[in-house]
C-alpha positions in Angstrom: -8.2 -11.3 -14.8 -8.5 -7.9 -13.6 -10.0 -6.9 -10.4 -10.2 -3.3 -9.3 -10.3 -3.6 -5.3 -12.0 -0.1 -3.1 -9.6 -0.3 -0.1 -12.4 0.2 2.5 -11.4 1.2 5.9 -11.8 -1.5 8.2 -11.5 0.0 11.9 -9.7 3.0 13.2 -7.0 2.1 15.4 -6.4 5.6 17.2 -8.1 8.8 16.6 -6.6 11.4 19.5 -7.9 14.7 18.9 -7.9 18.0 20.8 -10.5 20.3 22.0 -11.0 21.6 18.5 -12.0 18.4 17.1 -9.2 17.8 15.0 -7.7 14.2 14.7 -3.9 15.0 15.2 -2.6 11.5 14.6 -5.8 9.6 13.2 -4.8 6.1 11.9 -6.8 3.7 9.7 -6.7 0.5 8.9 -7.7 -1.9 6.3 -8.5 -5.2 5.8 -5.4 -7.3 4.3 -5.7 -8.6 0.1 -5.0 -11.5 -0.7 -3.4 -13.0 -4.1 -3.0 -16.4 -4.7 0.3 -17.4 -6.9 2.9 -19.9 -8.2 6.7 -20.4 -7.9 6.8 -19.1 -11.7 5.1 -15.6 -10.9 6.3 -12.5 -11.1 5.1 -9.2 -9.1 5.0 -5.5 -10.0 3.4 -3.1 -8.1 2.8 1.0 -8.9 2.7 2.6 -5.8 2.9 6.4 -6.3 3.3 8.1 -2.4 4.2 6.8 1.0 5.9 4.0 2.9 6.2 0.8 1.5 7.4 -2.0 3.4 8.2 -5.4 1.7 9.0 -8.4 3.2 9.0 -12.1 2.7 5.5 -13.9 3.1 3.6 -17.0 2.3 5.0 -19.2 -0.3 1.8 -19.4 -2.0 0.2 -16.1 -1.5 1.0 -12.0 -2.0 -0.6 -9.9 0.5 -0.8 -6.4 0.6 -2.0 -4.5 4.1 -2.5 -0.6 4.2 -2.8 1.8 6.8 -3.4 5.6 6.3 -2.2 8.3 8.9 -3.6 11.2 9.0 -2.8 14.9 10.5 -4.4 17.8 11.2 -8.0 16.9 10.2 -11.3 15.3 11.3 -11.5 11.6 11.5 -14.7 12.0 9.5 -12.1 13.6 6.9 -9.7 11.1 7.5 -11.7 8.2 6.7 -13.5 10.1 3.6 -9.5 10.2 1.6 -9.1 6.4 2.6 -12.0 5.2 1.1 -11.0 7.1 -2.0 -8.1 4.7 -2.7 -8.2 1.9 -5.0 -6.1 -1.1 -5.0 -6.2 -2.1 -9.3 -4.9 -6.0 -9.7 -4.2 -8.0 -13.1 -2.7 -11.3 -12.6 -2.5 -12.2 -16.8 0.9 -14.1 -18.0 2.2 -15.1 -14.8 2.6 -11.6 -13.9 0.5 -9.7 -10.9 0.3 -6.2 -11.4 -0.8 -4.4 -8.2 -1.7 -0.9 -8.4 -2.3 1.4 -5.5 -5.2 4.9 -6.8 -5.8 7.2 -5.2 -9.0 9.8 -6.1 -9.0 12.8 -6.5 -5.2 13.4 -6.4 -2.6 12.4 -4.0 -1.5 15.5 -2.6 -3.9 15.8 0.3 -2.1 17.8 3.1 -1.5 15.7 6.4 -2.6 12.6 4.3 -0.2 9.5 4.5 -0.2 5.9 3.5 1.6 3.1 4.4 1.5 0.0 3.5 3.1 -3.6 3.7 3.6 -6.3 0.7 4.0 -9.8 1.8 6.1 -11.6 -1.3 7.1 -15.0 -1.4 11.2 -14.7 -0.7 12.3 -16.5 -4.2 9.6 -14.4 -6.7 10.9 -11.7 -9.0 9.2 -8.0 -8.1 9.2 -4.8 -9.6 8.1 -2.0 -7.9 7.6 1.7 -9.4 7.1 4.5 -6.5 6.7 7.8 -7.1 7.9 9.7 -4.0 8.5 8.4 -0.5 10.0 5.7 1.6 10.9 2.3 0.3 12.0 -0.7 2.9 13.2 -4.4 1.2 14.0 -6.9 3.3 14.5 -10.7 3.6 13.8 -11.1 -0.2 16.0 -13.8 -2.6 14.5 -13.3 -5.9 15.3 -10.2 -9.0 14.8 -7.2 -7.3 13.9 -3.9 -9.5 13.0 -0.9 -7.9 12.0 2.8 -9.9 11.8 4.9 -7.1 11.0 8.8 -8.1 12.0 10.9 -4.8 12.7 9.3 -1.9 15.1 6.8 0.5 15.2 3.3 -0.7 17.0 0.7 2.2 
């Protein structure tokens, strides 16, 4: 089955601007997605730019929470590149493929996302990142990690 998920924004956390209406440190915040899966799965995820952070989670369950920080530019702005990403699943073969889109193009100045993935400690994951910051901890199961530019820990 294949689901293709718009990451809506879901509140903004903090939006402290200055008297030229710019959001200097805008952050937004999504609601969490939920995959439901089994002892035998495995999990890939394609997550081009930003901070990942994964850590162990529910033994029956992947979930994957996003927030998007944003400099120099309106909140209005802000929000208007979050809801431009798309979070693509496939779970087919005891495989979940998670994919994090973002539309038009990833390169929007001052625009940064971050996001956490809840795995179960003993599944496999793969993870392909393009460029950015890459965090593993508490995990027991194959680890393979593609990671482009960037500081993997």
């Amino acid at each position: 089955m294949k689901f293709v998920l718009p990451v809506v924004v879901a509140a903004m956390l903090t939006a402290v601007g200055a008297s030229d209406g710019l959001a200097r440190g805008s952050v937004l915040e999504t609601e969490p997605h939920t995959f439901a899966v089994s002892k035998s799965h495995r999990v890939r995820l394609n997550f081009p730019v930003g901070e990942l952070k994964v850590v162990p989670g529910d033994e029956s369950q992947v979930r994957f929470e996003l927030r998007v920080r944003c400099r120099n530019c309106s909140a209005e702005r802000c929000e208007s590149l979050a809801n431009r990403l798309e979070l693509n699943s496939e779970d087919r073969d005891g495989t979940l493929r998670l994919s994090l889109d973002h539309y038009p193009k990833w390169n929007s100045k001052g625009f940064n996302v971050i996001a956490t993935l809840h795995v179960p400690r003993s599944l496999p994951l793969e993870v392909d990142m393009g460029v950015g910051q890459l965090g593993i901890d508490g995990l027991e199961g194959d680890i393979e990690v593609d990671l482009g530019v960037g500081e993997a820990d």
